[in-house]
C-alpha positions as CSV (number, residue, x, y, z in Angstrom):
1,X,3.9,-80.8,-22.4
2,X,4.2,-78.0,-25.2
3,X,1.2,-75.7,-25.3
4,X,-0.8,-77.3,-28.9
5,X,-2.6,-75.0,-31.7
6,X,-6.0,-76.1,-31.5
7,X,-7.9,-75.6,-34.8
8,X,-11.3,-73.5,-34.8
9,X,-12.7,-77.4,-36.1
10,X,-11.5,-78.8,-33.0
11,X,-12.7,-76.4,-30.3
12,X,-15.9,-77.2,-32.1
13,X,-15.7,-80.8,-32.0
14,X,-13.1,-81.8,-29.5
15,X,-13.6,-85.4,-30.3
16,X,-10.4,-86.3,-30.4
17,X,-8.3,-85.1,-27.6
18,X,-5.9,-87.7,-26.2
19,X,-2.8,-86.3,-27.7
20,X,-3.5,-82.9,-26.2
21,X,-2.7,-84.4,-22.4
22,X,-0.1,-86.4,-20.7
23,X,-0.8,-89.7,-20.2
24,X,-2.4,-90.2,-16.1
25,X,0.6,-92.3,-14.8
26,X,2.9,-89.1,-15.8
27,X,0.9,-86.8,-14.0
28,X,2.0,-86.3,-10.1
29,X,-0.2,-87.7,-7.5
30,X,-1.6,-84.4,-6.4
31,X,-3.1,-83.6,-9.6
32,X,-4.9,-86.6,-9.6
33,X,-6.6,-86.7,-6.2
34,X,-7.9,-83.4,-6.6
35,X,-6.1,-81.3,-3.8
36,X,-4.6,-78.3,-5.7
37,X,-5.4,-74.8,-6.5
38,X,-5.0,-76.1,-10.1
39,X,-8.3,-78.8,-9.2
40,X,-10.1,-76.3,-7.9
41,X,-9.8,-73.7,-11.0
42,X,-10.7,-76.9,-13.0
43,X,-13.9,-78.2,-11.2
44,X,-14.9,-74.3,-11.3
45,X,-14.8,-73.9,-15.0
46,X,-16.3,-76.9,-15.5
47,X,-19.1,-77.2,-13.5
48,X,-20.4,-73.2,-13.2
49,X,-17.8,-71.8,-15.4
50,X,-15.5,-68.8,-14.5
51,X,-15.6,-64.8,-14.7
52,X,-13.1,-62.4,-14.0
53,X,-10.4,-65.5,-14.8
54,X,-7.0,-64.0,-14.4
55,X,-3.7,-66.0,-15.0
56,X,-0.4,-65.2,-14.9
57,X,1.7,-67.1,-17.5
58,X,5.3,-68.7,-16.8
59,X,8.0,-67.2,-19.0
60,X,7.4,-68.0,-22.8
61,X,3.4,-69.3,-22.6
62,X,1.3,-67.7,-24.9
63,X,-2.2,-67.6,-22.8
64,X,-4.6,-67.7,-25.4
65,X,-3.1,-70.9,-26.9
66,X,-2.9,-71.9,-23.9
67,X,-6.8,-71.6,-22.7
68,X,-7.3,-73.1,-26.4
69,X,-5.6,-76.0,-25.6
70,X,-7.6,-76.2,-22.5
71,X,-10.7,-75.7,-23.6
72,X,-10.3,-78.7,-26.4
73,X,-10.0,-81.3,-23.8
74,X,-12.6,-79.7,-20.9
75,X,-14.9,-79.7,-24.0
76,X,-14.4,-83.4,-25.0
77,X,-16.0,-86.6,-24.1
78,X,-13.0,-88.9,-24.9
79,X,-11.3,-89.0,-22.0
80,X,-12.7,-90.3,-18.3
81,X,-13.1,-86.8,-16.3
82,X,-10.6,-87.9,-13.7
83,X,-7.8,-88.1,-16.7
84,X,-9.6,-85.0,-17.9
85,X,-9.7,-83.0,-14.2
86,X,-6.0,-84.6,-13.5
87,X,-4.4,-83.2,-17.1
88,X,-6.0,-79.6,-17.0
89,X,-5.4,-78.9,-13.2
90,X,-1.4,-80.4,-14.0
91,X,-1.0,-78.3,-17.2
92,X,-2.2,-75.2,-15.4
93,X,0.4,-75.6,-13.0
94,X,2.8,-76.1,-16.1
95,X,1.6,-73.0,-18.0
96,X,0.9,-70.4,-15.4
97,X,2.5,-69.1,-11.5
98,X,-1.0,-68.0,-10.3
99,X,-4.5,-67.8,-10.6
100,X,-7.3,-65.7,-9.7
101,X,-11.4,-66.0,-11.0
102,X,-14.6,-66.2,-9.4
103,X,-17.5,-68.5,-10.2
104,X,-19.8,-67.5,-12.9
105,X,-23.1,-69.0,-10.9
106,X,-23.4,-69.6,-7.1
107,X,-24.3,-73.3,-6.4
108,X,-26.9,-73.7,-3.7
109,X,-25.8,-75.1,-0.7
110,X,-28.3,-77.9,1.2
């Protein structure tokens, strides 16, 4: 999937995100059970959010567009959150060769 401008508008209000990810029967298996370095960068910035996020793009992606295009549909409440998880961990691994971040807040562990 190409890499979509996002307007300012819609990183505001990502209402309306469906055409920003590929459908869930087009994305590979492993995306969608969660098992990837890809998941794990996901459920990061979602749930505590990221610091120190450093990606190395593939040949030709433009990061910031990119991490706008991301953003749009981890900010949106259209889609169910395992379409959501499964389409931002799969265009990750589309968009960039490697990934390294740490959490922005420890999580307590019980």
């Amino acid at each position: 999937m190409d890499i979509q401008d996002v307007s300012d508008l819609e990183m505001a209000f990502p209402a309306n995100v469906k055409h920003l990810m590929p459908p869930m029967e087009a994305i590979p298996r492993e995306f969608q059970n969660g098992h990837t370095v890809w998941n794990r960068l996901m459920t990061d910035w979602f749930c505590v959010g990221l610091k120190d996020l450093k990606l190395t793009p593939k040949e030709g992606v433009d990061t910031q567009r990119a991490l706008r295009h991301l953003k749009a549909i981890i900010g949106s409440f259209e889609p169910s959150h395992e379409h959501k998880e499964a389409a931002v961990a799969y265009l990750l691994s589309q968009w960039f060769t490697d990934a390294t971040w740490k959490r922005a807040k420890q999580t307590a562990r019980v």
